[in-house]
C-alpha positions as CSV (number, residue, x, y, z in Angstrom):
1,X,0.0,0.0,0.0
2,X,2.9,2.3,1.2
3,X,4.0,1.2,-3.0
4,X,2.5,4.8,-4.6
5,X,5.1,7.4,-2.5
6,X,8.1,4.7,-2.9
7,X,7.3,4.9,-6.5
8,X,7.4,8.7,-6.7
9,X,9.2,10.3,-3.7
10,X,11.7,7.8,-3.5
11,X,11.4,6.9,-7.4
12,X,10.9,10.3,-9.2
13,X,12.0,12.5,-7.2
14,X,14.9,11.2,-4.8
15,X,15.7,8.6,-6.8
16,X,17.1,10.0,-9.8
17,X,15.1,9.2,-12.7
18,X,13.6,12.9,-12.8
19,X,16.8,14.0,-12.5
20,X,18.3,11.8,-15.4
21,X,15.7,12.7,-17.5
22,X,16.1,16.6,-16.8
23,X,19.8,16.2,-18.2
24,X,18.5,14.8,-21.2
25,X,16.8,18.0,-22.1
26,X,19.5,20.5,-21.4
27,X,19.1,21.3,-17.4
28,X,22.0,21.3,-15.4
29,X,22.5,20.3,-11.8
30,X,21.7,23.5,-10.5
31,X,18.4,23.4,-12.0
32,X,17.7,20.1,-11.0
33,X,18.6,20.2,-7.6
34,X,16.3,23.9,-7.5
35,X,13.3,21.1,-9.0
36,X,14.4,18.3,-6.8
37,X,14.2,20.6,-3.7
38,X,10.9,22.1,-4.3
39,X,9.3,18.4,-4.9
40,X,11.2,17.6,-1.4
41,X,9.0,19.8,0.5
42,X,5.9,17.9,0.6
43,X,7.4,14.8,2.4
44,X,8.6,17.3,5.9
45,X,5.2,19.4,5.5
46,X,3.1,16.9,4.7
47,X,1.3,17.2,8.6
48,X,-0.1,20.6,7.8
49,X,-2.8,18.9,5.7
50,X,-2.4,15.1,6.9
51,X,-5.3,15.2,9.1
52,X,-8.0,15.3,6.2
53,X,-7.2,11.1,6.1
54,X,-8.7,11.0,10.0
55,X,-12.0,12.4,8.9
56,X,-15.3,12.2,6.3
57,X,-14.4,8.8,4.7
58,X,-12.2,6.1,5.5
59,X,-8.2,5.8,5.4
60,X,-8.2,3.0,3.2
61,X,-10.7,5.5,0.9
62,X,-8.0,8.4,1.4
63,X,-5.1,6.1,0.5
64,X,-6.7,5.1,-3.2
65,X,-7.8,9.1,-3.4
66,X,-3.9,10.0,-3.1
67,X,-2.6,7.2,-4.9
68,X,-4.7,7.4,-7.8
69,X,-4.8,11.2,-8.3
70,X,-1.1,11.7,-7.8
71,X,-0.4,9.3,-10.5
72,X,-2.6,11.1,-12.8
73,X,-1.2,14.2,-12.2
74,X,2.3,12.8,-12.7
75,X,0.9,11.5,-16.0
76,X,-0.2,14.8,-17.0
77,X,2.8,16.8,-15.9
78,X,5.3,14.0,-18.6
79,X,2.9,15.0,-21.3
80,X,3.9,18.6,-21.4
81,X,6.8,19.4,-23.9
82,X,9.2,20.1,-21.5
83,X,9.3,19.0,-17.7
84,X,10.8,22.3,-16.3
85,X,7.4,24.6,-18.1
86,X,5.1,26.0,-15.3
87,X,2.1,23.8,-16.1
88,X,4.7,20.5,-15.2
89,X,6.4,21.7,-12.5
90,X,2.6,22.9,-10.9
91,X,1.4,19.3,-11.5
92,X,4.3,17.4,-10.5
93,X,4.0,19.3,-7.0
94,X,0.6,18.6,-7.2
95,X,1.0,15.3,-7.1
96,X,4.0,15.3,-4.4
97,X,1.4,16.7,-2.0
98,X,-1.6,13.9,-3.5
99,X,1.2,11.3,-2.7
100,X,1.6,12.0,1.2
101,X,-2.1,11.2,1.9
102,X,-0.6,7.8,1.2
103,X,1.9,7.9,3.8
104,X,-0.7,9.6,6.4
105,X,-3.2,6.9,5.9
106,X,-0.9,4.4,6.3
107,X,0.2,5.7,9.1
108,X,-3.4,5.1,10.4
109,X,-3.8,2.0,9.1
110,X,-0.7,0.5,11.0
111,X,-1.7,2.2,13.9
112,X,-5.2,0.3,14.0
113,X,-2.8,-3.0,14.5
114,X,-3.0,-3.7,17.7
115,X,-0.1,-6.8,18.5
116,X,3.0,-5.7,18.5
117,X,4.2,-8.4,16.4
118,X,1.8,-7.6,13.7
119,X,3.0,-3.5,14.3
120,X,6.8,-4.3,13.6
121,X,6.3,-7.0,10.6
122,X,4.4,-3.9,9.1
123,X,7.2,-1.2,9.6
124,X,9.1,-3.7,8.2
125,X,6.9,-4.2,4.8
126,X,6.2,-0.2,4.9
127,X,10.3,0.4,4.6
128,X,10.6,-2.3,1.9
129,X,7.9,-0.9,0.0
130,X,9.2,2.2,0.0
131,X,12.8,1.7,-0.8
132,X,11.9,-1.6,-3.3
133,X,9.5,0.5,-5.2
134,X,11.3,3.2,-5.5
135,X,14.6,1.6,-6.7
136,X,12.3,-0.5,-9.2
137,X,10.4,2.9,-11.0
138,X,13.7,4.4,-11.0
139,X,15.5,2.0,-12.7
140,X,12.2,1.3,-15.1
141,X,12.0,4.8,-16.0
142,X,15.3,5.6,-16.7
143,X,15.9,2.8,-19.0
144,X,12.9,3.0,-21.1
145,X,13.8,6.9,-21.6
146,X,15.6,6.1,-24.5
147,X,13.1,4.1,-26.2
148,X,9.7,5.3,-25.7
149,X,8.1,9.1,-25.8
150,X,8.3,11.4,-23.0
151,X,4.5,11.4,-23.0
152,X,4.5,7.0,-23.0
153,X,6.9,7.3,-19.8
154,X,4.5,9.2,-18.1
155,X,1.8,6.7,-18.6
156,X,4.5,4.5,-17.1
157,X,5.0,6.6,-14.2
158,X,1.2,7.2,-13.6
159,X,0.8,3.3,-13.5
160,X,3.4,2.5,-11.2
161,X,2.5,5.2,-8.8
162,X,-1.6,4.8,-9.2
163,X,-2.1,1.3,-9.6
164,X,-0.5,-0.7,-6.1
165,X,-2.9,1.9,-4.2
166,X,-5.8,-0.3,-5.4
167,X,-4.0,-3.2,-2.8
168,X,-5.8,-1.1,-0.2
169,X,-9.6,-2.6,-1.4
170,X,-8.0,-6.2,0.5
171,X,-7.4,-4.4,3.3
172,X,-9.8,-4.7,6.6
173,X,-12.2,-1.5,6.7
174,X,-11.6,1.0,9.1
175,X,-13.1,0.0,12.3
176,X,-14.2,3.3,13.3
177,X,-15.0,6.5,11.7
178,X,-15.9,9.1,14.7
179,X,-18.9,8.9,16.3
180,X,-21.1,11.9,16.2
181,X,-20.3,15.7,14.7
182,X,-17.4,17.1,13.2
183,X,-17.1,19.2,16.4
184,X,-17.4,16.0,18.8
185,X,-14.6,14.5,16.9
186,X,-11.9,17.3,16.7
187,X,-12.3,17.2,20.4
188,X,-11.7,13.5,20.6
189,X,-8.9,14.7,18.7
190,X,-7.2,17.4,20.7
191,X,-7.9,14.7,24.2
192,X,-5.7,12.0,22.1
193,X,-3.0,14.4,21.4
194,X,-2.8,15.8,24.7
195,X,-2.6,11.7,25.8
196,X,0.1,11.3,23.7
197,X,2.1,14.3,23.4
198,X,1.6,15.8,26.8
199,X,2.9,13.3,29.1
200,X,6.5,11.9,30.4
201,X,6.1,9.0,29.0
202,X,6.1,11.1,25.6
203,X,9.6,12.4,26.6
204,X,11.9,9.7,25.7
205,X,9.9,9.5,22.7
206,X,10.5,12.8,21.0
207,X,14.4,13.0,22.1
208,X,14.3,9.9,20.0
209,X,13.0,11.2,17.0
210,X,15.7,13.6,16.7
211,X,18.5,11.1,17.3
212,X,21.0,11.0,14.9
213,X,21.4,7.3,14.3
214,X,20.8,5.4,10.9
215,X,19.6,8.3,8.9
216,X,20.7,7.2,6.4
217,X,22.1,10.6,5.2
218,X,25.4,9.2,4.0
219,X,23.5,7.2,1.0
220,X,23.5,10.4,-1.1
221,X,26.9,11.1,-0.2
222,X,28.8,8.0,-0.7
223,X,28.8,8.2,-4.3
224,X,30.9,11.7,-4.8
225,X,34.0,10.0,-2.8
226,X,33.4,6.5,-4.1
227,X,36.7,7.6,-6.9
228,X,38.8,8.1,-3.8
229,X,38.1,4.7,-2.9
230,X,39.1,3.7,-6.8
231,X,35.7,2.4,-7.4
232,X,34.0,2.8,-11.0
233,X,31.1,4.7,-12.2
234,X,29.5,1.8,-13.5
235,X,30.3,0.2,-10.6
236,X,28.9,3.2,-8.4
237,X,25.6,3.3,-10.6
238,X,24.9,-0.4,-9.4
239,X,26.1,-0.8,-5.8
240,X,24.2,2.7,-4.9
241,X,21.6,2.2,-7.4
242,X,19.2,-0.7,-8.4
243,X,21.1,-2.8,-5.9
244,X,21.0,-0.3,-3.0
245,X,17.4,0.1,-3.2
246,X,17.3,-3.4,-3.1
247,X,19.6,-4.4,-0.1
248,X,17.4,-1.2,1.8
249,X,14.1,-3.2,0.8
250,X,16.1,-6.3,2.3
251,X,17.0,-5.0,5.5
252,X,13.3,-3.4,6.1
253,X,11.9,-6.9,6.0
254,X,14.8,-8.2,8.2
255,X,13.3,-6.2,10.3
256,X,10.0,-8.6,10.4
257,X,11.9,-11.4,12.4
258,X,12.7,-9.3,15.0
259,X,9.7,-10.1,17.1
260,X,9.6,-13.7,16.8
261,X,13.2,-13.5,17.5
262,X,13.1,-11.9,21.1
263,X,10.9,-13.9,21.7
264,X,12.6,-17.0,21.2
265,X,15.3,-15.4,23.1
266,X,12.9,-14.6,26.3
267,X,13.9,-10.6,25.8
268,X,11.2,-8.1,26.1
269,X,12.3,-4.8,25.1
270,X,10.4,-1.6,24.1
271,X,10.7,-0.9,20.6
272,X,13.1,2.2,21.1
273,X,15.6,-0.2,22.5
274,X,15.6,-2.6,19.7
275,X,15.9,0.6,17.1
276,X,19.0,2.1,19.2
277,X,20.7,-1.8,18.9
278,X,20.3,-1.5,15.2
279,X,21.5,1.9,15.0
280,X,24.7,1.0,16.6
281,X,24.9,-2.0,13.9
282,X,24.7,1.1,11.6
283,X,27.2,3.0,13.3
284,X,30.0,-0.7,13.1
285,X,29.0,-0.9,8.8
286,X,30.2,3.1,8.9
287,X,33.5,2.3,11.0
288,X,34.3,-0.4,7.8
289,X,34.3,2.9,5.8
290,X,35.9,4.9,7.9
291,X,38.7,2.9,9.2
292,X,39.6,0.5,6.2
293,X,42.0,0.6,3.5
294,X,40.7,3.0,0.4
295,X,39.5,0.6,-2.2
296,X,36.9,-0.8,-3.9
297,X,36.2,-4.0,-1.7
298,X,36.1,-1.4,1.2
299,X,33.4,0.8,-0.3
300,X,31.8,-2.1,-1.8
301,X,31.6,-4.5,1.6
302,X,31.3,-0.9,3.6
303,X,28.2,0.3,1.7
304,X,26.2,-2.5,1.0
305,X,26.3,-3.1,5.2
306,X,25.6,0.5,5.4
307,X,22.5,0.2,3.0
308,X,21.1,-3.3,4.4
309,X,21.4,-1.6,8.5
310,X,19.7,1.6,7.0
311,X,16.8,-0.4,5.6
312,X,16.7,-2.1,8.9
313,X,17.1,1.2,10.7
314,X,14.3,2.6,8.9
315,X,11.9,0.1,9.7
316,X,12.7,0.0,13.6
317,X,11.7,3.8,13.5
318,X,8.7,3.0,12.2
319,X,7.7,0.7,15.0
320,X,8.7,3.2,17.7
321,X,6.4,5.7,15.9
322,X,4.1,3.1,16.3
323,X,4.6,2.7,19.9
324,X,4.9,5.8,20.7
325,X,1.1,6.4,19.6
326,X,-0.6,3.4,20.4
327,X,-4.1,2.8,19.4
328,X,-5.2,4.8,15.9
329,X,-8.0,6.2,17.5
330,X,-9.6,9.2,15.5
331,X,-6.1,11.1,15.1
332,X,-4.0,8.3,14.3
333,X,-3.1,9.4,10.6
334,X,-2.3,13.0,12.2
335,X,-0.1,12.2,14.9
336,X,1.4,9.5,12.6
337,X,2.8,12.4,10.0
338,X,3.6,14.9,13.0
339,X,6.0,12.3,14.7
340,X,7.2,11.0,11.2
341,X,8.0,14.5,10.2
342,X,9.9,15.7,13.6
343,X,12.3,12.5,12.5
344,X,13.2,14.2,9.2
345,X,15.0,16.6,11.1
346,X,18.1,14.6,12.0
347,X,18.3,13.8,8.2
348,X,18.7,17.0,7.5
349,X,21.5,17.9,10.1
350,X,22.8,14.9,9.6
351,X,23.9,15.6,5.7
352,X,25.7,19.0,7.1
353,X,27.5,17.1,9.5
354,X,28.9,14.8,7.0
355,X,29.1,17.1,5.0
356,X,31.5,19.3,7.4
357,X,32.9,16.0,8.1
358,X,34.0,15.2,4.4
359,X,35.3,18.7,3.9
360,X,37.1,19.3,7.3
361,X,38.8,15.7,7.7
362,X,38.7,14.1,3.8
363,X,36.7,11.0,2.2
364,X,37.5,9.0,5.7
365,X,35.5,12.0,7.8
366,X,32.5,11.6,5.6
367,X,31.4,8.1,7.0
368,X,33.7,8.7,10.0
369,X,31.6,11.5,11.2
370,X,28.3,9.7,11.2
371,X,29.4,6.9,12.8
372,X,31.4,9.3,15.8
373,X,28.1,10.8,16.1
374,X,26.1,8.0,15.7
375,X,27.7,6.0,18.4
376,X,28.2,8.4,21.3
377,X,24.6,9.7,21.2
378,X,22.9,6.2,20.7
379,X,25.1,4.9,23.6
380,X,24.0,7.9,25.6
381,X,20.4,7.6,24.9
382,X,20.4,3.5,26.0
383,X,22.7,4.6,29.1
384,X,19.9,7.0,30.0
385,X,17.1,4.7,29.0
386,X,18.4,2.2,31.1
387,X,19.0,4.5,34.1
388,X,15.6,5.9,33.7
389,X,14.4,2.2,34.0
390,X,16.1,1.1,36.9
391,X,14.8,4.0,38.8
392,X,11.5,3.4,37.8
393,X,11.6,-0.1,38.8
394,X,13.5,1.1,42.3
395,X,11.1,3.5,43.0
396,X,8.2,1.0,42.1
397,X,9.9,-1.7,44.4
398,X,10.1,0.8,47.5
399,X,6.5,2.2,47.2
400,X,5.1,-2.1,47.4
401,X,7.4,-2.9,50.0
402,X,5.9,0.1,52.1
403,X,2.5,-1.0,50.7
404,X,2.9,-4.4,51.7
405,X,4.6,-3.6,55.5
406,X,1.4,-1.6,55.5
407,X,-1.1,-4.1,54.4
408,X,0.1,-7.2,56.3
409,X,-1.6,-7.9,59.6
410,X,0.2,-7.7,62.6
411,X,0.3,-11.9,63.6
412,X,-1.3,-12.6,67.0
């Protein structure tokens, strides 16, 4: 379901195609990136009109809406002359903004789940369909550019985008839709937020979302020092292209094991712990890059860990979203793209710091900075999270041993 935004956020639009096929009409990078950017701006602003999908019809209704329509538009926009006119450009942000009704109703629907088991196996799916999707229509799209129109690609696009969002008719229907007025229901609203937002449990939580662990922000990088690690073009195109998006895909549905196998182990751990594990995994795959020898079997062993713990990453932080805002209730679709949007941030300052990493210490700082980073404030986080804890459970074991010198009879 998740399959129409991995198609064109992570497809398009980050992954390249768009991009490639700008070059092939004359734009340069600067122009691209200007285009690229502006289509970007949906996916961290996407909450100001998100909570449409927790009201009037159902999710699963609002997911084929944005699905659909956003394909169409991207259909129209390829059958203008040229992708950078005003008529193009209009549609194809159109249809960025159709597209994150996708992500908010998923959102929702996840959050209806009500086993944790069933909760991460669906992050897991939700990763992989964004990053397999999205490396598939890239690679599609850019290899038929040179054999069909501009205006058959865009039929193309429009199908791979529009046509997975009809998977939603198998899913279960929404089990509630608000009860009573519109006015009843943006108050049922505002009491969930307050449950979930304004209360210490919700504090670990948010100083979560803007941790800087598996990000990911390296994978656009990688590529501009993968010369100084005397690795080919060609070779660059596959290992960060088609194949990345795969091993990302891969390590989202890794990701779906995880239950069974704490379980197996007799560990029960909230999801946030599991997440800053896996981040630290992330951090020891950037180490490879930082610390080995510069050539090719370093980048290439080095990157393809990196990519596989990102996809795995990626899905742990959509289980601790997950968590963090238990049952769907009516706002689930809302708070879903508030949180999911917050954890966009440490992308963002993530890239600059690699970026001042890369510049500051050479091609070694690049990875070596993210995992530096990475590593001290993921251990810091689990160091508090764990003293936090065994306060908790000291001050819980001192209030029943009170209680039960209280309770227990005095023997004759």
């Amino acid at each position: 379901m998740i399959a129409p935004t991995g198609a064109l956020a992570n497809g398009v639009v980050q992954g390249g195609a768009l991009a490639y096929l700008l070059s092939t009409q004359g734009v340069g990078s600067g122009g691209q990136s200007h285009l690229l950017a502006l289509l970007g701006i949906p996916t961290w602003l996407y909450f100001v009109w998100s909570p449409v999908t927790d009201f009037f019809v159902r999710r699963r209704t609002w997911l084929l809406i944005g699905g659909v329509s956003a394909g169409a538009m991207i259909a129209a926009a390829f059958h203008e002359q040229h992708l950078t006119s005003r008529s193009a450009v209009a549609l194809m942000l159109l249809s960025a903004c159709l597209v994150q009704l996708v992500v908010s109703s998923c959102g929702g629907i996840m959050a209806e789940l009500h086993s944790d088991k069933t909760r991460k196996r669906a992050s897991g799916f939700y990763q992989a369909g964004l990053a397999g999707f999205g490396s598939l229509s890239a690679w599609v799209l850019v290899y038929e550019s040179s054999r069909v129109s501009q205006g058959t690609l865009g039929w193309y696009a429009g199908a791979m985008i529009a046509l997975p969002s009809l998977s939603v008719l198998a899913a279960p229907a929404q089990q509630t839709l608000g009860n009573g007025s519109f006015r009843e229901s943006l108050r049922n609203v505002g009491v969930e937020f307050k449950h979930t937002f304004w209360a210490r449990r919700a504090v670990p939580y948010m100083l979560y979302m803007l941790l800087p662990g598996c990000t990911g922000a390296a994978v656009g990088l990688l590529p501009g020092v993968a010369a100084q690690y005397r690795v080919s073009g060609d070779s660059v195109a596959w290992i960060n292209g088609l194949a990345g998006g795969l091993l990302l895909a891969a390590g989202a549905l890794s990701f779906a094991a995880v239950p069974s196998l704490l379980r197996a182990m007799r560990i029960n751990v909230s999801a946030m712990v599991v997440a800053n594990v896996l981040y630290l995994i992330n951090c020891a795959a950037l180490a490879i890059l930082w610390l080995g020898h510069l050539d090719g079997r370093t980048y290439l062993i080095g990157t393809m860990l990196y990519l596989f713990t990102v996809g795995t990453g990626n899905a742990a932080f959509t289980a601790v979203i997950l968590e963090f805002i238990g049952d769907a209730g009516e706002s689930g679709s809302t708070r879903y793209s508030l949180i999911n949007s917050l954890g966009n941030a440490a992308v963002q300052y993530m890239i600059l710091a690699d970026g001042w990493g890369a510049d500051r210490f050479g091609v070694r700082g690049l990875a070596g900075t993210e995992c530096v980073v990475g590593t001290v404030a993921c251990s810091a986080f689990l160091a508090w999270l764990w003293f936090r804890s065994r306060r908790a459970s000291g001050t819980k074991g001192e209030r029943e041993g009170r209680g039960g010198r209280k309770g227990t009879p005095r023997m004759p």
